[in-house]
ZAMARGU-4260 file (C-alpha; in steps of 0.2 Angstrom, whole numbers, plus 5000, padded with zeros to 4 digits):
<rodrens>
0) 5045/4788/4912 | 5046/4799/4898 | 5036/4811/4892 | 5024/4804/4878 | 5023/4787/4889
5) 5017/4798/4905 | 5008/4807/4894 | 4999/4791/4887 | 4998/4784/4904 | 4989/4796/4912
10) 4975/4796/4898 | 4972/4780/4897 | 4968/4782/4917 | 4955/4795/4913 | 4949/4784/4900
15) 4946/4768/4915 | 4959/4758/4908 | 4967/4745/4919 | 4986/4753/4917 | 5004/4745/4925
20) 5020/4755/4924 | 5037/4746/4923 | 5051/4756/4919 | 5048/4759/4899 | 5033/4750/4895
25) 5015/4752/4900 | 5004/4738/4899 | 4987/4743/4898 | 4969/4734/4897 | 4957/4748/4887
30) 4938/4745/4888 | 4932/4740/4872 | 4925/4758/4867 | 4941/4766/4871 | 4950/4751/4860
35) 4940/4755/4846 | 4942/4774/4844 | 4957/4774/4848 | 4961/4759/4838 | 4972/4750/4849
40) 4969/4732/4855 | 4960/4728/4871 | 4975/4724/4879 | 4992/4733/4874 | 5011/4734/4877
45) 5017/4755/4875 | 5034/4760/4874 | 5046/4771/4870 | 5058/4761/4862 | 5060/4743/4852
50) 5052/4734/4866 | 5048/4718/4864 | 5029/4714/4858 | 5027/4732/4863 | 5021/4748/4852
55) 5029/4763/4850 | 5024/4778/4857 | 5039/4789/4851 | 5040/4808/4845 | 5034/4808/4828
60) 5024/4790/4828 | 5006/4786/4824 | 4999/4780/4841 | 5005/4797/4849 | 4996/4807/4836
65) 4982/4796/4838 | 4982/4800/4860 | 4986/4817/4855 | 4971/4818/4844 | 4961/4811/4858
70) 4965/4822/4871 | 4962/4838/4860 | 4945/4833/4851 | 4937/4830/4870 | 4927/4846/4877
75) 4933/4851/4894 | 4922/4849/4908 | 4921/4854/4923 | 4907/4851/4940 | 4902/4862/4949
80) 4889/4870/4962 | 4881/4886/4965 | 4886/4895/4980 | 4876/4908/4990 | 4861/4909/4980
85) 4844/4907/4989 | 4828/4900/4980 | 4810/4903/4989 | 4797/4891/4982 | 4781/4905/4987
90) 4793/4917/4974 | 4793/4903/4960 | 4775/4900/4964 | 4770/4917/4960 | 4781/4916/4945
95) 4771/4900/4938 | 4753/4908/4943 | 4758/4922/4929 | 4765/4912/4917 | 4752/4912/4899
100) 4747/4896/4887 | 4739/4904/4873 | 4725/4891/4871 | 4722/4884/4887 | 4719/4885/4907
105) 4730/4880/4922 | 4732/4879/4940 | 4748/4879/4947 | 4749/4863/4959 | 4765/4858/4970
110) 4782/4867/4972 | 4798/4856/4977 | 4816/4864/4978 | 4829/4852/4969 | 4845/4855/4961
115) 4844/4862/4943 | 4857/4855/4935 | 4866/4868/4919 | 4878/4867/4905 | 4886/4882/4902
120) 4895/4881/4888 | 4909/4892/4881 | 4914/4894/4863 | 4923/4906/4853 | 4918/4912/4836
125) 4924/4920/4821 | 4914/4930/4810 | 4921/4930/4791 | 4916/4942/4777 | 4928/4953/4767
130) 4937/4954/4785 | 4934/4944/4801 | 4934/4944/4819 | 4935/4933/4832 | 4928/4931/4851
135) 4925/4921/4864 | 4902/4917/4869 | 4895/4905/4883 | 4876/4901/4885 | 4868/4891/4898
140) 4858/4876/4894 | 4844/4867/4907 | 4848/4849/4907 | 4830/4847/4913 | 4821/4857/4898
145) 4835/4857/4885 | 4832/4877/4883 | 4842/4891/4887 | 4843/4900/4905 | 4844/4917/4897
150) 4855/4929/4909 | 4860/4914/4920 | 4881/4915/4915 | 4878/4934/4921 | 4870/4927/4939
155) 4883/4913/4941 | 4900/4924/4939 | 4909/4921/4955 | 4898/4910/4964 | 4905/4895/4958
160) 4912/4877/4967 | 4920/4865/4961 | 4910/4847/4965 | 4915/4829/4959 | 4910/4824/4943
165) 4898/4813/4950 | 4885/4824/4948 | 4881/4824/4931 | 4887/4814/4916 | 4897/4816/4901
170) 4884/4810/4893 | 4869/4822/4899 | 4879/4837/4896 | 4884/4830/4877 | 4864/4833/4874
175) 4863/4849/4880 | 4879/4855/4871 | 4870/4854/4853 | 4860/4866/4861 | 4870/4879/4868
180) 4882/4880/4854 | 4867/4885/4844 | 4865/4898/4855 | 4880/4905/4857 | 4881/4906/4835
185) 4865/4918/4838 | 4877/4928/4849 | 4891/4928/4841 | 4878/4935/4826 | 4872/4950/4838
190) 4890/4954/4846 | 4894/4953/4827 | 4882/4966/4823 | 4893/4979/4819 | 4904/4970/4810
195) 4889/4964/4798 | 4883/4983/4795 | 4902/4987/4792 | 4901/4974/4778 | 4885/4979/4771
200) 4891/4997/4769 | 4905/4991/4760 | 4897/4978/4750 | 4886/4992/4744 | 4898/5005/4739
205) 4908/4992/4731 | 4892/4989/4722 | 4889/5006/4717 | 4907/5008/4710 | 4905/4991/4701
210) 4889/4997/4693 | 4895/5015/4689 | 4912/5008/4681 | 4899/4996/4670 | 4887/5012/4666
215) 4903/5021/4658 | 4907/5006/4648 | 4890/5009/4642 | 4889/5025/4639 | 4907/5023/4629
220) 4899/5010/4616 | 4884/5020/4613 | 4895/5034/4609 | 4907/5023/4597 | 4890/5014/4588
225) 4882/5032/4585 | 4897/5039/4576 | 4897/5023/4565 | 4915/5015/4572 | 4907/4999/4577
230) 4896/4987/4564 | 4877/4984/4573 | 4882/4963/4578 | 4900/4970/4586 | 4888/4982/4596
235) 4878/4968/4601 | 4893/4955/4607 | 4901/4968/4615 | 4884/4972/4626 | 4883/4954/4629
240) 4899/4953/4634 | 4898/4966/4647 | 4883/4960/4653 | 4891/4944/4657 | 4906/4951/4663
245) 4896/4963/4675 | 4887/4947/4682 | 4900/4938/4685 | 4912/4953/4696 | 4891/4957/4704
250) 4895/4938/4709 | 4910/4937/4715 | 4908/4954/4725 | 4893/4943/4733 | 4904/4929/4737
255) 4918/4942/4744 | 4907/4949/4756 | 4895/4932/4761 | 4892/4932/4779 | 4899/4916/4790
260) 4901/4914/4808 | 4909/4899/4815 | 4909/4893/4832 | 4916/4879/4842 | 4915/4875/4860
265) 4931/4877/4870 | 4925/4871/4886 | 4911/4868/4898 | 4904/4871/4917 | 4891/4860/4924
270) 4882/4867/4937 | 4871/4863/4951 | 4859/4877/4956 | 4847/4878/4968 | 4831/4877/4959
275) 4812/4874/4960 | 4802/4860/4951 | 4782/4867/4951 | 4765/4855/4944 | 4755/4864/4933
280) 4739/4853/4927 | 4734/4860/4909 | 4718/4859/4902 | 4711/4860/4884 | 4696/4857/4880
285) 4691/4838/4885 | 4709/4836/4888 | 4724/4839/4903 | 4741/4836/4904 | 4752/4839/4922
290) 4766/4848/4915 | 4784/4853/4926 | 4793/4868/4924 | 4808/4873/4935 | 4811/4890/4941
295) 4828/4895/4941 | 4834/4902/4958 | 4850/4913/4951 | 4840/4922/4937 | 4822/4922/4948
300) 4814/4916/4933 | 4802/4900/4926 | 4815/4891/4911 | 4802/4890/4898 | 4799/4872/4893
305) 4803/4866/4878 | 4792/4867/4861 | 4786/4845/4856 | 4789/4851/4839 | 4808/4861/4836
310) 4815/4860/4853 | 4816/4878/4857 | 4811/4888/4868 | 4792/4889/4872 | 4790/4905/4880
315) 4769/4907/4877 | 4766/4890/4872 | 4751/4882/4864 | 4742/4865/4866 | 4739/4853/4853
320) 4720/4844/4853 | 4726/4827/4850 | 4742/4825/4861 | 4744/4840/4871 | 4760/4844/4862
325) 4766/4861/4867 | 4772/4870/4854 | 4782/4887/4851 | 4774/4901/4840 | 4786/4898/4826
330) 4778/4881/4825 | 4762/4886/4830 | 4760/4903/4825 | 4740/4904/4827 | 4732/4896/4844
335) 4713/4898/4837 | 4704/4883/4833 | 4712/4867/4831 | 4730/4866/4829 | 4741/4858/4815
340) 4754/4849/4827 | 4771/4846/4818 | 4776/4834/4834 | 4760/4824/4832 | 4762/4822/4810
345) 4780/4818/4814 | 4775/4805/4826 | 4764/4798/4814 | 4775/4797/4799 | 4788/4788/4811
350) 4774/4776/4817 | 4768/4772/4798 | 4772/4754/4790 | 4787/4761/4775 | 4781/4757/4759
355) 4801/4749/4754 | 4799/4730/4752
</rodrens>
């Protein structure tokens, strides 16, 4: 079997296609998902050559571009398990007893260890201004929570073995991966730091010069209007001229020296670490609510669940009076008095009759 025919047959195996090998031609039954991205019928002939009722899957063709596209548009993953890391449920206990909500009382309740399950997600970046750089981020995600496991790629380095991929799902670390590669642009932003100030030192003496250049042009006209060589209107185009003119280079210096950072994910590890599920039964007011929170077991500390209202992190949440939403301070930046919930008016707007007949 030649290369792009292997190459396809062992894709469409990953992909659970039913797939036959004889000689030059594969004949393959893809599952209706995989037919329709990959736009192929359900049932197909491959080949190499001019087989009979057969599609080529030569050097140059389509269909490889196509399988090749596939392969490459796919984030790795990879399973695996925590090693050597012990996680007491007395510590994560002690760890839920000084947690804070900003509005309410709680008593912690039962501890359980489990297996929190992580996406750790690596991307690389490139920051663009009048220059760029370029490196490599990774973040750590809670598949429980969906928040970030701050300092948890630091505790896992090393201690990592490989499991099947049975223990998590495509599909759960595809939620998580939204998340973390935000993440990781807020640390490309701070690794970028530097880089930033570099441009903004620049941008401001190029700036300076700019302004300077268009000061002397000023100063030239005045000196050719008071000694009568220019008439009072040619005075006044050429000031709105150089006004315009300085606007626009003012722009474009702008536009030279914008800040970007782009990131894309290169590949992923989920992990299973040993973790502990605690009860904490919130009241507020008339109102409770049993909340879980998982204490992670490789950074010895409480993930912070996640805000009802952006999905961040809520590391000192509040409670709302009507729902108990908890909510992060960016969207609940005061906890006196009654709270203006964002979770519960989106709620509300998605549960209104629409007005379109």
């Amino acid at each position: 079997m030649m290369e792009p025919l292997a190459f396809a047959h062992e894709l469409l195996l990953r992909e659970d296609a039913l797939v036959e090998s004889s000689g030059s031609v594969i004949e393959a039954i893809l599952p209706k998902p995989l037919s329709e991205r990959m736009k192929l019928p359900e049932h197909v002939l491959l080949s190499e050559t001019d087989a009979p009722g057969a599609l080529c899957i030569g050097y140059g063709t389509e269909i490889l571009d196509r399988f090749i596209a596939a392969t490459t548009s796919r984030m790795p993953i990879v399973w695996t398990k925590l090693e050597g890391v012990s996680c007491s449920p007395d510590a994560a206990l002690k760890r839920a007893a000084a947690w804070t909500f900003r509005n309410g009382v709680f008593s912690v309740g039962s501890a359980r260890p489990c297996a929190g399950r992580r996406l750790w997600l690596h991307a690389a970046y490139t920051l663009r201004a009048d220059e760029r750089r370029e490196g490599l981020v990774s973040a750590a995600i809670c598949l429980k929570s969906g928040v970030w496991v701050e300092g948890f790629e630091e505790a896992a380095v090393g201690k990592l073995e490989p499991v099947p991929a049975s223990v998590s799902s495509h599909e759960e670390a595809a939620k998580a991966a939204h998340t973390a590669l935000a993440v990781c642009e807020l640390l490309a932003r701070h690794q970028g730091s530097s880089f930033v100030e570099s441009m903004e030192r620049r941008l401001e003496r190029d700036r300076e010069r700019l302004l300077g250049y268009f000061a002397d042009l000023e100063r030239e006209l005045k000196r050719r209007a008071s000694r009568g060589r220019l008439s009072p209107a040619d005075v006044e185009a050429k000031r709105q001229a150089l006004a315009a003119d300085r606007e626009a280079k003012l722009s474009a210096l702008a536009s030279r020296y914008a800040f970007k950072v782009d990131a894309h994910p290169v590949g992923a590890v989920v992990v299973e670490a040993p973790a502990v599920i605690i009860e904490l039964r919130l009241r507020r007011r008339k109102a409770e609510k049993i909340i879980e929170v998982e204490y992670d077991g490789a950074t010895r500390r409480l993930i912070p669940v996640a805000c009802d209202g952006c999905g961040d992190a809520a590391q000192r949440p509040v409670a709302c009076d009507d729902a108990m939403h908890l909510l992060c301070e960016t969207c609940a930046p005061r906890s006196e008095g009654r709270i203006s919930c964002v979770a519960c008016l989106r709620r509300k707007n998605n549960n209104s009759p629409s007005e379109a007949m």
